[in-house]
DRENFISE-175913 format. One record per residue (C-alpha): y, x, z. Coordinates in steps of 0.25 Angstrom, whole numbers. Layout:
REM DRENFISE-175913
     py     px     pz
      Y      X      Z
...
END
This chain:
REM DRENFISE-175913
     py     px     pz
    316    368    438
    330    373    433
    333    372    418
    346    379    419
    343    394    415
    356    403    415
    348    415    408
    342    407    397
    348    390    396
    357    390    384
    372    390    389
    377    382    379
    368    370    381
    371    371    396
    387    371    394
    385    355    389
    381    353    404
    398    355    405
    400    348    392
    391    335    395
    393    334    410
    397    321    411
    385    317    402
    375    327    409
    381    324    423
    383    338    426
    399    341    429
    401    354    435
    409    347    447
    395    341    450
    389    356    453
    403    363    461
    407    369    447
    418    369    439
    416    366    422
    422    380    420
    414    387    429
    402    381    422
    407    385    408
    410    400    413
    396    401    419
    392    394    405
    399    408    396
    393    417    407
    379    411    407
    380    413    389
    387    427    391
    375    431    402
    365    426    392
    371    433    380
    370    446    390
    358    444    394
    352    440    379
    358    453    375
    351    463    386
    337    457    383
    338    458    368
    341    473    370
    331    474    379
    322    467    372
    325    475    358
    323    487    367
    308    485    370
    305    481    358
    309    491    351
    304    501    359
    291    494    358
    292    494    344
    295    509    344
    283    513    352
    274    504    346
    279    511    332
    275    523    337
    264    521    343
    259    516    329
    263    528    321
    257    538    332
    244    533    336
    239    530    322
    245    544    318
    236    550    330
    225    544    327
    224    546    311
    227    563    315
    217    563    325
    206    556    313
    212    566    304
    210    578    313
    195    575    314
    193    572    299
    191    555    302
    188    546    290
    194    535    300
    208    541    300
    215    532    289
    208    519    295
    210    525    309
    226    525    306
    227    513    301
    219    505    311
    226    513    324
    241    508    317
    235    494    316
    230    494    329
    243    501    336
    251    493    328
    244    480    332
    245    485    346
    261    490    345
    264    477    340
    257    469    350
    263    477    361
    278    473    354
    276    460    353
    271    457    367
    283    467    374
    294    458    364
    288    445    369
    288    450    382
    302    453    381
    306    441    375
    301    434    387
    305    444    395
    321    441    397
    327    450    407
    341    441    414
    351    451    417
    358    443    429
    372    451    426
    374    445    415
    373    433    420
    384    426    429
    381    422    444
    373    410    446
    381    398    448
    370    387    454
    380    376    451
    382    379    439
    369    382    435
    363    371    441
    374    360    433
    368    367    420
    354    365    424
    356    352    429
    361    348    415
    349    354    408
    340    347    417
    348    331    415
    349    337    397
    334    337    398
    333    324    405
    341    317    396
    334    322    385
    323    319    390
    326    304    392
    331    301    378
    318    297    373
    317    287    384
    322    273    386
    336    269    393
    331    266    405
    324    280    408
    337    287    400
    344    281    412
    336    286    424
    337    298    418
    352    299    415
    353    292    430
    343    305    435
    353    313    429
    364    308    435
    357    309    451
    351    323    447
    368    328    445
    374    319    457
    362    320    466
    373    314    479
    381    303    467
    369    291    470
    374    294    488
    389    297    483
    390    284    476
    383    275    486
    393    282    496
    406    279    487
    401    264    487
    398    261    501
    415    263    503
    415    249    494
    407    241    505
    410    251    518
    423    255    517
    427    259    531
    439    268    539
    426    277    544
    421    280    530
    432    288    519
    424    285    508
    407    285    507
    401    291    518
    414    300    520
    420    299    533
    434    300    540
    432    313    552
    422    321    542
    421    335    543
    421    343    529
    404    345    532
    403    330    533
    411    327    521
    402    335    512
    388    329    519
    393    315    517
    385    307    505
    399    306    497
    399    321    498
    385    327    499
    381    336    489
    395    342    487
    395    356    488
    412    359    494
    418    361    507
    430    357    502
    441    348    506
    451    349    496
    449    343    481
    434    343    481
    429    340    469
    418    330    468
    409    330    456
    402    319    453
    408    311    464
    421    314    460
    417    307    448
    411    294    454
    425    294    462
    433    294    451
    426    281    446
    426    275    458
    440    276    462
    446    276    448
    451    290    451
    448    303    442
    445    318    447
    444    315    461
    442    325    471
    443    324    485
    448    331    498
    448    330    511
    458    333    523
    454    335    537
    460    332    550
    454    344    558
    439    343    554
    438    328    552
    440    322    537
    453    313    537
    458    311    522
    450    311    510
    457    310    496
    452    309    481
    461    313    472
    461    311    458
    465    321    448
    478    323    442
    482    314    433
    492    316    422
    502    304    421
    504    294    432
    500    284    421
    485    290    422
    485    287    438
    489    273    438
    474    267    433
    467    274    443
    475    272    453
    474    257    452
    460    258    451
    457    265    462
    466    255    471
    458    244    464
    446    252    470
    449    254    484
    455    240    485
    441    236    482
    435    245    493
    445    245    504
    452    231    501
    466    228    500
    475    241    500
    486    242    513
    496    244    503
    500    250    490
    511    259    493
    523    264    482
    530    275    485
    545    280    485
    552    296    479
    563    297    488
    568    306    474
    571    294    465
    565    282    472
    552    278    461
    545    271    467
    529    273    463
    522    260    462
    511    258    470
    503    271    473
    498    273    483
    488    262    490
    482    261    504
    469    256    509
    466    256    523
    451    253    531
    456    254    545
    462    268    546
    454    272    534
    465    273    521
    463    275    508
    477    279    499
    477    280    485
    489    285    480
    495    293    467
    499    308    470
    508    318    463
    514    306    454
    524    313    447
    516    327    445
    504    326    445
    498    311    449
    483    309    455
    477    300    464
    473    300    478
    465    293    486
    466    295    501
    455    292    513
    462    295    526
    460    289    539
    473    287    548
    472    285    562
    472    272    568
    487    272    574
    491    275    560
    483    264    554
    487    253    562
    504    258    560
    502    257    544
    503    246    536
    489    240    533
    490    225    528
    483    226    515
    488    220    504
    483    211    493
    478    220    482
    486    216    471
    484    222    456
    500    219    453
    502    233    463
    499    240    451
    508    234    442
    520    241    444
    510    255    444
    505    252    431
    518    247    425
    526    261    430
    515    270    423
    513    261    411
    498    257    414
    497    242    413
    483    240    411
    476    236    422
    462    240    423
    457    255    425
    441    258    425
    440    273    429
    428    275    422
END
């Protein structure tokens, strides 16, 4: 049973869907929408009401008075009848004749009011044009908050342990596919193969495929270019150390080649340090010791960039993590590709010892000595 009712639900207690969504678990990312799209429905939805509010009050004015009016004179007329026609015939029951027919048409009239003003009090006619299209997404984020709001405050008065079934119920009722996503994330830290990319995610995929895999399923896009991922996008940036990742996809023909995450855009090269360490820390810990962590040369003025960019290689599976746009606008990359075999065996693929001291020149060029970096 939906609790989300767009003709009737208060709009301003559903906008703190958008204000609490990290608490409520419903980001609009989660249900295909963008924030703003949500708040215009949000002033659409109050504007439609106030329309709608407005057409029924007049409506409602309308009946009643006209009920009123023809309950008035029905009053004055039909004891005015009869007290003429007792008068015509000489009636000692004309005075008591009056008054009982007012009492009695009156009585009557005002029963007849009141029923026809309950009736249209219950009686609310929606005027869809007032209204904006339905949006089932957004619709559909808004009563999934009001159902999870009324869990929660339903749970308060019980112990810890229930409070966290619920909130956990919660959680599984936004992210129906996060419990499979996760488990499929984490089978890379004791499966990591050249077959699988990352998951159950696959090298020679076609886009169809993509989209019905576990680390996928449930994601409404047919997209290969910046999708974003919602909740998974989240679990990512935790688990790589990375922030606002999205992912695309390129294509040799119909077969899946190359996938990258990339990170937002980050504002100072400073800011891209931390995560970048972290997340080499993270992929040393699943795919072992990197090939090589490479610097890099302007042919401009010869700066050298320290230390990058980093390979890892499982057979002809690669993953690079490397820093993009350093002197506009810097973001991390990390890149699943697959090379051919003749490729593989020409390039360099002793690995090296993983060695924390790398880092050092890195964090001493961009002033950010301190060592550790917990993403979350």
């Amino acid at each position: 049973m939906a609790l989300f009712n767009r003709y009737e639900t208060n709009i301003d207690f559903v906008s703190s869907a958008l204000n609490e969504c990290d608490d409520k678990y419903c980001n609009p990312e989660d249900y295909f929408v963008t924030e703003k799209e949500c708040r215009e429905y949000i002033e659409d939805l109050k504007i439609g009401q106030r329309l709608n509010k407005g057409w029924n009050d007049r409506r409602e004015s309308f009946w009643n008075w006209f009920v009123a009016g023809i309950g008035l004179l029905l009053t004055l007329s039909i004891p005015s009848i009869v007290w003429f026609w007792l008068e015509s015939i000489d009636s000692p029951w004309s005075l008591p004749a009056f008054i009982a027919s007012i009492w009695i048409v009156g009585g009557i009239s005002g029963y007849i009011y009141n029923q026809i003003a309950e009736y249209m009090r219950d009686s609310t006619i929606y005027k869809n044009e007032y209204f904006p299209p339905i949006n089932e997404n957004i619709e559909r984020l808004f009563d999934d908050y009001l159902w999870k709001w009324k869990m929660e405050k339903e749970s308060t008065n019980k112990n810890e342990e229930e409070r966290i079934k619920v909130r956990k119920k919660i959680q599984e009722m936004s992210h129906p596919y996060l419990p499979l996503f996760i488990s499929t994330i984490e089978k890379e830290l004791v499966r990591p193969s050249e077959e699988y990319i990352i998951g159950d995610l696959k090298f020679g995929m076609n886009l169809e495929d993509i989209y019905n895999t576990d680390l996928f399923k449930g994601l409404k896009s047919d997209s290969v270019k910046d999708v974003q991922l919602g909740y998974r996008g989240a679990f990512l940036d935790k688990y790589f150390g990375l922030s606002g990742v999205h992912v695309s996809f390129q294509f040799e023909e119909t077969q899946l080649q190359i996938v990258t995450l990339t990170s937002i855009l980050y504002s100072d090269m400073r800011d891209i340090v931390k995560p970048f360490i972290y997340c080499c820390r993270k992929l040393n810990s699943i795919y072992g010791n990197p090939c090589n962590l490479f610097t890099r040369y302007y042919s401009n003025n010869l700066e050298l960039i320290p230390y990058d960019k980093a390979e890892f290689r499982i057979g002809c599976k690669s993953i690079v993590l490397y820093v993009q746009d350093k002197y506009k606008y810097p973001k991390l990359k990390l890149e699943f590709s697959k090379n051919t075999k003749e490729y593989a065996q020409q390039t360099d693929n002793k690995q090296y010892s993983f060695d924390e001291n790398w880092f050092y020149d890195m964090r001493k060029a961009y002033h950010t000595m301190d060592t550790d970096y917990i993403p979350f």
